[in-house]
LUMTIZA-544380 format. One line per field, with one value per atom (N, C-alpha, C): residue number from 1; residue in three letters; z, x, y; atom name. Coordinates in steps of 0.1 Angstrom, whole numbers. Layout:
N
rovex: NUM:... .
gupa: ALA:... .
up: Z:... .
east: X:... .
north: Y:... .
migu: CA:... .
***
This chain:
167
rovex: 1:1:1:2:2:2:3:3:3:4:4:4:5:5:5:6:6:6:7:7:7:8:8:8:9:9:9:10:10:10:11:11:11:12:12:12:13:13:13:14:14:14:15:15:15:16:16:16:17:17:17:18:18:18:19:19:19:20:20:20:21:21:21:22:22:22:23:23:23:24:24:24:25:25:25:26:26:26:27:27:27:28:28:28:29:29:29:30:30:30:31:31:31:32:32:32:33:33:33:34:34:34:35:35:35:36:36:36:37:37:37:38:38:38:39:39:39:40:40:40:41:41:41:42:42:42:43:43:43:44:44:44:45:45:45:46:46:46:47:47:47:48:48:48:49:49:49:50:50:50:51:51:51:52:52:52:53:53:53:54:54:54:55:55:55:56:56:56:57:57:57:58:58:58:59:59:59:60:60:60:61:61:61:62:62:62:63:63:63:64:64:64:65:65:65:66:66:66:67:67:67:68:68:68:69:69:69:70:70:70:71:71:71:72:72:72:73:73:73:74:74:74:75:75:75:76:76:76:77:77:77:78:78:78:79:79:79:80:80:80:81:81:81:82:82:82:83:83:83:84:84:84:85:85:85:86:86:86:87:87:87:88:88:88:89:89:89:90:90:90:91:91:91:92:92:92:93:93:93:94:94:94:95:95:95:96:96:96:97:97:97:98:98:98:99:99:99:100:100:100:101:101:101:102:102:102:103:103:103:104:104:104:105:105:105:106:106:106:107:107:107:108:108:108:109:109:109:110:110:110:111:111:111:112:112:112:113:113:113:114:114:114:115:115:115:116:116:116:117:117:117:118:118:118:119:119:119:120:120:120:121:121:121:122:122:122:123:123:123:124:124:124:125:125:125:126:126:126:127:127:127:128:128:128:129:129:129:130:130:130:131:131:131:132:132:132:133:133:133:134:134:134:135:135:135:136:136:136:137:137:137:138:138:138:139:139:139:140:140:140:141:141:141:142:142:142:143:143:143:144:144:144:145:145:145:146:146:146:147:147:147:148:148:148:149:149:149:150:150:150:151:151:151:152:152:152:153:153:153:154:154:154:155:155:155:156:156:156:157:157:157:158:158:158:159:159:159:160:160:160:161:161:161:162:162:162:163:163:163:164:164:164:165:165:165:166:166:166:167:167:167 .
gupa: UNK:UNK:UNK:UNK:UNK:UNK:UNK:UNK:UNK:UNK:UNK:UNK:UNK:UNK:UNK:UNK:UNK:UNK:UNK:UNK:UNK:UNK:UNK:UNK:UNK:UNK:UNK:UNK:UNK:UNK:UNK:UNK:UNK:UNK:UNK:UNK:UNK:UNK:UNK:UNK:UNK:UNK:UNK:UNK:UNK:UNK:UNK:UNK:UNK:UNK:UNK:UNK:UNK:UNK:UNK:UNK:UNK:UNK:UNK:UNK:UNK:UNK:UNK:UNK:UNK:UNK:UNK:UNK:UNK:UNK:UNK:UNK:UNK:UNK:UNK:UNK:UNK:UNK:UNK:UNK:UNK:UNK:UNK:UNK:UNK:UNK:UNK:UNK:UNK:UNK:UNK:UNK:UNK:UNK:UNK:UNK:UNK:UNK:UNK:UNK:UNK:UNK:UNK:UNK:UNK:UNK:UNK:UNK:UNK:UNK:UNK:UNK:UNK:UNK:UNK:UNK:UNK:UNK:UNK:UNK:UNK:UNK:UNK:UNK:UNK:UNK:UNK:UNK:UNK:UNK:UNK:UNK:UNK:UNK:UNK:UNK:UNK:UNK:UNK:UNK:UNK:UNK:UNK:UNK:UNK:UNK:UNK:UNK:UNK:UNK:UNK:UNK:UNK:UNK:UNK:UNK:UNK:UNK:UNK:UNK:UNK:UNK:UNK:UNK:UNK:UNK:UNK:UNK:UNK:UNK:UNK:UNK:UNK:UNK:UNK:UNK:UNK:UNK:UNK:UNK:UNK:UNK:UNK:UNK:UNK:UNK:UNK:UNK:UNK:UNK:UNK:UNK:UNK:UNK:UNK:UNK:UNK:UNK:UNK:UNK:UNK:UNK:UNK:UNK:UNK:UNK:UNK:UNK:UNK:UNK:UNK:UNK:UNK:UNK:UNK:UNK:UNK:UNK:UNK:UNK:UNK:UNK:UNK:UNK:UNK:UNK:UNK:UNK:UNK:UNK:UNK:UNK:UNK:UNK:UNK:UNK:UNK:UNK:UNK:UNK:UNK:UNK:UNK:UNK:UNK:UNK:UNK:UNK:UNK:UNK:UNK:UNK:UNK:UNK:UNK:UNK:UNK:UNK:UNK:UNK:UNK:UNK:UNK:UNK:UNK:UNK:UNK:UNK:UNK:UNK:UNK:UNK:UNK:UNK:UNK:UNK:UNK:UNK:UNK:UNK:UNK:UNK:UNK:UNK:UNK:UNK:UNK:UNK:UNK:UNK:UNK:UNK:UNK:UNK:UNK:UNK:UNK:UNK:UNK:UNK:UNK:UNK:UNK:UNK:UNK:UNK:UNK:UNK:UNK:UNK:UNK:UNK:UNK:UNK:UNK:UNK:UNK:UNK:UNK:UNK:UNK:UNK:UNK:UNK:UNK:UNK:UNK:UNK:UNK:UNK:UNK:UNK:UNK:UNK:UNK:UNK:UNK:UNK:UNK:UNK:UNK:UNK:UNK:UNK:UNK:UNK:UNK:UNK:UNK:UNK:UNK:UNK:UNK:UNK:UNK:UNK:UNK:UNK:UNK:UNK:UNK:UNK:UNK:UNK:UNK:UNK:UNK:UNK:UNK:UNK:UNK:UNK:UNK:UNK:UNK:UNK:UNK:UNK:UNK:UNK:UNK:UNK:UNK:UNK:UNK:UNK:UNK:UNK:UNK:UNK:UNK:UNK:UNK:UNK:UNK:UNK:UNK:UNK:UNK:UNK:UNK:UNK:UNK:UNK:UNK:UNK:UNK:UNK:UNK:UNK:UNK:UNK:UNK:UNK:UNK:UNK:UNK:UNK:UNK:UNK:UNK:UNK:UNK:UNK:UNK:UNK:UNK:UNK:UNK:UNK:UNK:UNK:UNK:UNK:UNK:UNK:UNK:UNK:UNK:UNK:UNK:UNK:UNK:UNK:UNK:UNK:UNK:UNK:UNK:UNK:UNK:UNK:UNK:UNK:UNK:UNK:UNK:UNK:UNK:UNK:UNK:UNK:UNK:UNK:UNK:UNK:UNK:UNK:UNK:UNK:UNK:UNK:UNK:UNK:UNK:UNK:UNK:UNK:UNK:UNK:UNK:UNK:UNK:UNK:UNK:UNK:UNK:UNK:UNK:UNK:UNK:UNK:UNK:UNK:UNK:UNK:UNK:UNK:UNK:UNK:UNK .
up: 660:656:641:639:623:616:620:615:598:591:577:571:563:562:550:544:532:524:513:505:490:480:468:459:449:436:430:429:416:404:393:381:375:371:364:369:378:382:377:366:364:372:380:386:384:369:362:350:347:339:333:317:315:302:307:299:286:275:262:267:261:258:265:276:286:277:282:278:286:285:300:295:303:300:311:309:325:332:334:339:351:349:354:360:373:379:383:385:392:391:403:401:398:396:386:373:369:347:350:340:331:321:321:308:302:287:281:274:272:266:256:264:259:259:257:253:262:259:270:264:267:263:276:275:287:286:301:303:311:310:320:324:336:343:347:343:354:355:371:374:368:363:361:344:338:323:317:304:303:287:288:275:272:255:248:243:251:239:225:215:201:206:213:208:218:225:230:219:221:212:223:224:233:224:232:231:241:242:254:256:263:264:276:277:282:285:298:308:314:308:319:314:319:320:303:303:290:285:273:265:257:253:249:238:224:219:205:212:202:196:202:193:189:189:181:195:188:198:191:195:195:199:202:210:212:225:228:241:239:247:251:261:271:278:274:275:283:295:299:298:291:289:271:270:260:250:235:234:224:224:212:208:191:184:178:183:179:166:158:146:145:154:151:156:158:165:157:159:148:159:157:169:159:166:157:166:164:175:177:188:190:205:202:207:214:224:231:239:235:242:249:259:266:268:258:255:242:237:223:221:206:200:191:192:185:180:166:157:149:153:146:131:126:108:108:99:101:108:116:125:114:123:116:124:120:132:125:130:121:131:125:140:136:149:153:163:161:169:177:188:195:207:201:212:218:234:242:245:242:241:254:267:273:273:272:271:256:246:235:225:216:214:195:189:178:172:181:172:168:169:165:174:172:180:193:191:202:214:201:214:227:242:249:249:241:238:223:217:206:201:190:193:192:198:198:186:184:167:165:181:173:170:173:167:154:146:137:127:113:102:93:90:81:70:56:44:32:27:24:9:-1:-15:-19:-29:-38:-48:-47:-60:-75:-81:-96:-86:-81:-72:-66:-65:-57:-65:-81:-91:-98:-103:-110:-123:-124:-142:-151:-151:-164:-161:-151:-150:-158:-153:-155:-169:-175:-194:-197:-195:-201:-200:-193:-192:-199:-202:-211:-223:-228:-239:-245:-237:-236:-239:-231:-234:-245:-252:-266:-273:-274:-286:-291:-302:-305:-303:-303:-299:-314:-317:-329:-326:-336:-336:-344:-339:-347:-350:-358:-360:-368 .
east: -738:-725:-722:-726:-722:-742:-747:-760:-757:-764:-769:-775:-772:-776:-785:-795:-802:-804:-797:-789:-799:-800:-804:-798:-796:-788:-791:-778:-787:-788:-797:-798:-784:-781:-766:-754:-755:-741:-746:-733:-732:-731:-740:-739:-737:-747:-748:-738:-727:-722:-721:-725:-722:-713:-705:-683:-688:-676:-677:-677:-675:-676:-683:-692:-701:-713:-720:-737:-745:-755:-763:-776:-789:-799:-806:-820:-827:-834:-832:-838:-836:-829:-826:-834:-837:-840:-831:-829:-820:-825:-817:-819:-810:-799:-789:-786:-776:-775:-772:-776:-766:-763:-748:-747:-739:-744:-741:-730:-718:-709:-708:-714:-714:-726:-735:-747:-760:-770:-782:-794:-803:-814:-827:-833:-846:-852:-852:-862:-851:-851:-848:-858:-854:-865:-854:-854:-845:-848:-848:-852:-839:-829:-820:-819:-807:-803:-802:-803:-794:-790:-777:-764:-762:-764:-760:-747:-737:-719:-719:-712:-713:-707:-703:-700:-711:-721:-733:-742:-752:-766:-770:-785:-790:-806:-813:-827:-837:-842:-847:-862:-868:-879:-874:-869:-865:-872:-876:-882:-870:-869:-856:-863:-851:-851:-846:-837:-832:-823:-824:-818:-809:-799:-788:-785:-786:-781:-771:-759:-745:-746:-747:-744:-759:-763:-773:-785:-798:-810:-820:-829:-840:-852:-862:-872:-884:-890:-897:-891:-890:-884:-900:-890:-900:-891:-894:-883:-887:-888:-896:-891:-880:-872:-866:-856:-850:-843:-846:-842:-831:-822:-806:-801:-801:-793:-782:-769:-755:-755:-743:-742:-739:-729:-728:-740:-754:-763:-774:-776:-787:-799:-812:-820:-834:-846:-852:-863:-875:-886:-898:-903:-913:-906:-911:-903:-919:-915:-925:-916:-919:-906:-917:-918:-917:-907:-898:-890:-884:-873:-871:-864:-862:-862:-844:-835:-821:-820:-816:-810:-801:-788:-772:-772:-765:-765:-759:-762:-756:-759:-769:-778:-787:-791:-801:-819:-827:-837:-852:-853:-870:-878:-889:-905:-910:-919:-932:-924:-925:-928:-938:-941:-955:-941:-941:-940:-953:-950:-957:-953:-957:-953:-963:-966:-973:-980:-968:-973:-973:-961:-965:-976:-986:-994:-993:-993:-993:-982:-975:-971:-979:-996:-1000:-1000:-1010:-1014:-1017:-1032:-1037:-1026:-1017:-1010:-1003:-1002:-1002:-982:-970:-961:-960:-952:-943:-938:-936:-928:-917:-904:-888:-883:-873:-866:-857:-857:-853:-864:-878:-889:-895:-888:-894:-887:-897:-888:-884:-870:-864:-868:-873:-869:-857:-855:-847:-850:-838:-838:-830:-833:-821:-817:-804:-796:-794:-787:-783:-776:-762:-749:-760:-770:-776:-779:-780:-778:-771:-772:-759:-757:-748:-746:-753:-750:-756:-769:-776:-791:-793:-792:-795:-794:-780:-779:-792:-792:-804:-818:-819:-832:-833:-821:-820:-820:-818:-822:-833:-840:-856:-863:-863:-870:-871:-856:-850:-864:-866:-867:-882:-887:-902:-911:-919:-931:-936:-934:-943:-957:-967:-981:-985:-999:-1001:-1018:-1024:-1036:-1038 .
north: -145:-143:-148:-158:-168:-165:-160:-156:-150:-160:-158:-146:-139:-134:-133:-130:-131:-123:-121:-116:-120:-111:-113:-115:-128:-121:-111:-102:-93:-102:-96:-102:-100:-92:-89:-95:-104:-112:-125:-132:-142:-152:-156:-170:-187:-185:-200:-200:-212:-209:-227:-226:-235:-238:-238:-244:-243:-241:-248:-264:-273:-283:-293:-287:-291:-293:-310:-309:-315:-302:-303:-307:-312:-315:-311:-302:-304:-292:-288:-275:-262:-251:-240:-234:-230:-217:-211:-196:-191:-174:-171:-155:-145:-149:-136:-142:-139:-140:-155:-162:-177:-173:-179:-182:-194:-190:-210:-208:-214:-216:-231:-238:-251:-259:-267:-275:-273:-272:-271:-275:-283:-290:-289:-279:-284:-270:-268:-251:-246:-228:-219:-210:-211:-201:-189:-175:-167:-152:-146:-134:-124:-128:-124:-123:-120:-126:-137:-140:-156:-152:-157:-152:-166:-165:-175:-175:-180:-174:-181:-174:-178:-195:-203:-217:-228:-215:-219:-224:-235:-248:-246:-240:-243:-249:-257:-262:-261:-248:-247:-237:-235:-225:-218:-203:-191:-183:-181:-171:-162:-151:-145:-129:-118:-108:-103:-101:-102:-114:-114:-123:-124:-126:-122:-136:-137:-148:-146:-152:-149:-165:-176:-189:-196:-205:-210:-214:-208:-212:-218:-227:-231:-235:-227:-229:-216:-212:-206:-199:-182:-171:-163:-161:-150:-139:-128:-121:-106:-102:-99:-78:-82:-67:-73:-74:-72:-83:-87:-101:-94:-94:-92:-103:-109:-115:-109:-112:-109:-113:-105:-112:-126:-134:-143:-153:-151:-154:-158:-177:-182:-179:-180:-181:-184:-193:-200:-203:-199:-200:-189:-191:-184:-173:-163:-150:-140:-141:-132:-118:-107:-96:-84:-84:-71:-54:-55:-47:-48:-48:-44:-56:-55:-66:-57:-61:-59:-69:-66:-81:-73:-78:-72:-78:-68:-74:-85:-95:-109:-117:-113:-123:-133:-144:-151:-152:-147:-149:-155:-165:-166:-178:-173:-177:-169:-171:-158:-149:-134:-127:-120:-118:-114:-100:-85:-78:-68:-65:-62:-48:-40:-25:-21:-19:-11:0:9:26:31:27:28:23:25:18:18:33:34:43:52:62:77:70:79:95:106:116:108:94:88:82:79:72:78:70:78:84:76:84:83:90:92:78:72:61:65:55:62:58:69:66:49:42:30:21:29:16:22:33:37:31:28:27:31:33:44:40:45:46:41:34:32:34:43:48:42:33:29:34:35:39:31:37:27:18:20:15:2:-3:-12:-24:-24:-30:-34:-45:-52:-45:-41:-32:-40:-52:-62:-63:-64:-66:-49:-39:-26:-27:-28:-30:-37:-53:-59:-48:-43:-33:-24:-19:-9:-12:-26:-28:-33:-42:-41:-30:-18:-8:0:-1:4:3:-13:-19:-19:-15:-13:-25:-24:-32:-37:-49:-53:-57:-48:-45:-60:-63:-76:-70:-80:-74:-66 .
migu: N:CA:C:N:CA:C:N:CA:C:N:CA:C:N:CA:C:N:CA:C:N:CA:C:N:CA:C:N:CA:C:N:CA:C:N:CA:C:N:CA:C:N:CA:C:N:CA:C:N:CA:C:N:CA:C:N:CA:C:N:CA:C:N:CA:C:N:CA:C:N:CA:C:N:CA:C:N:CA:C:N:CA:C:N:CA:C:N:CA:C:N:CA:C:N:CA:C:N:CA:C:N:CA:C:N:CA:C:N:CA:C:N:CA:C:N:CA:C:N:CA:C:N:CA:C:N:CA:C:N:CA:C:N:CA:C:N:CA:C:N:CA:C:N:CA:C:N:CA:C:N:CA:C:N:CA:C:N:CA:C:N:CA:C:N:CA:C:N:CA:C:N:CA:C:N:CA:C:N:CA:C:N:CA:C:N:CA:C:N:CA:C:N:CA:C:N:CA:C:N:CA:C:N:CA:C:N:CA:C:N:CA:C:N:CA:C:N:CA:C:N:CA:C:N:CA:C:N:CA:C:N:CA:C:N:CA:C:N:CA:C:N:CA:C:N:CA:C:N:CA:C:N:CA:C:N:CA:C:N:CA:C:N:CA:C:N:CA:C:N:CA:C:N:CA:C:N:CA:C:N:CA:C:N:CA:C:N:CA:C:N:CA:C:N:CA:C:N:CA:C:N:CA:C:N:CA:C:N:CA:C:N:CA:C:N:CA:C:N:CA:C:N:CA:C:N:CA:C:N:CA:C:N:CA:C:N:CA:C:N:CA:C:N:CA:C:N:CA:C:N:CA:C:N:CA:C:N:CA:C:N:CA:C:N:CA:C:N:CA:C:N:CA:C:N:CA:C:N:CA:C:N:CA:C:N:CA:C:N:CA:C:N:CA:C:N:CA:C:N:CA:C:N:CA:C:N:CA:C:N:CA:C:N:CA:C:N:CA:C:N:CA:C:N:CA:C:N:CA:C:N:CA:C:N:CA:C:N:CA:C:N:CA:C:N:CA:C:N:CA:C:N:CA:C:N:CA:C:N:CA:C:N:CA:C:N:CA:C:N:CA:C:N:CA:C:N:CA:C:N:CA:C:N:CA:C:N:CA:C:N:CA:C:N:CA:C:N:CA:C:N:CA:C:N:CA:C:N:CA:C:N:CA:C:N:CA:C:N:CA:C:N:CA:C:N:CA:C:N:CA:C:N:CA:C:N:CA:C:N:CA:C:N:CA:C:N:CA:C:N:CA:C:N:CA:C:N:CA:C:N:CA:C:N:CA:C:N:CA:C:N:CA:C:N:CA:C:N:CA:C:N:CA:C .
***
């Protein structure tokens, strides 16, 4: 009648939540998303997500599904789909991703990266797909407009100027 039933988290439901002004020390397992609002110092382990909120510090080594970091991280990620730094999002460490790597303009991100591409290998003919247009890299042409007028003047007047021959 009152029989348990056993039930999965999905990954995508926030389960773990930890406050702004909360500081935690210690170590997380769980199976749907965490997320940090406020202090964290140790390891997470999760089958699920784990979200950094912009007034989230965390200090930690991250095993999860994807990873989401809007406030300040440091440490070592394992990311076994997808790691995204938001713009307002410091992050600082060693970064291991099984899926793509997003960094919003105005992010801050520096370490090592090590990603794990499966089926894509090169891009090239060999490889066994195409790579996708968001792992390609665009070109970028600068204009005059990308230069400071006064740097550009000084150069123009340098060049002007004849070369005195010696000898």
């Amino acid at each position: 009648m009152f029989a348990k039933k056993n039930r999965a988290t999905p990954p995508d439901k926030i389960n773990t939540i930890i406050g702004q002004g909360t500081i935690c020390k210690g170590n997380i397992q769980g199976e749907g998303c965490t997320r940090i609002d406020g202090e964290f110092e140790g390891d997470i382990s999760s089958k699920g997500d784990v979200i950094i909120d912009r007034n989230g510090h965390v200090t930690a080594e991250i095993k999860a599904q994807s990873i989401t970091i809007a406030g300040k991280y440091e440490g070592n990620i394992e990311a076994n789909k997808n790691l995204t730094v938001k713009k307002t999002g410091i992050a600082h460490g060693k970064f291991k991703i099984k899926g793509a790597l997003v960094v919003d303009e105005g992010a801050i991100i520096t370490g090592n990266l090590e990603m794990e591409l499966d089926t894509i290998k090169s891009g090239t003919a060999e490889s066994e797909a195409p790579l996708p247009d968001s792992l390609k890299v665009k070109p970028y042409k600068a204009s005059e407009s990308d230069f400071d007028s006064e740097v550009a003047s000084e150069t123009e007047e340098t060049t002007e100027q004849p070369m005195e021959q010696t000898g």
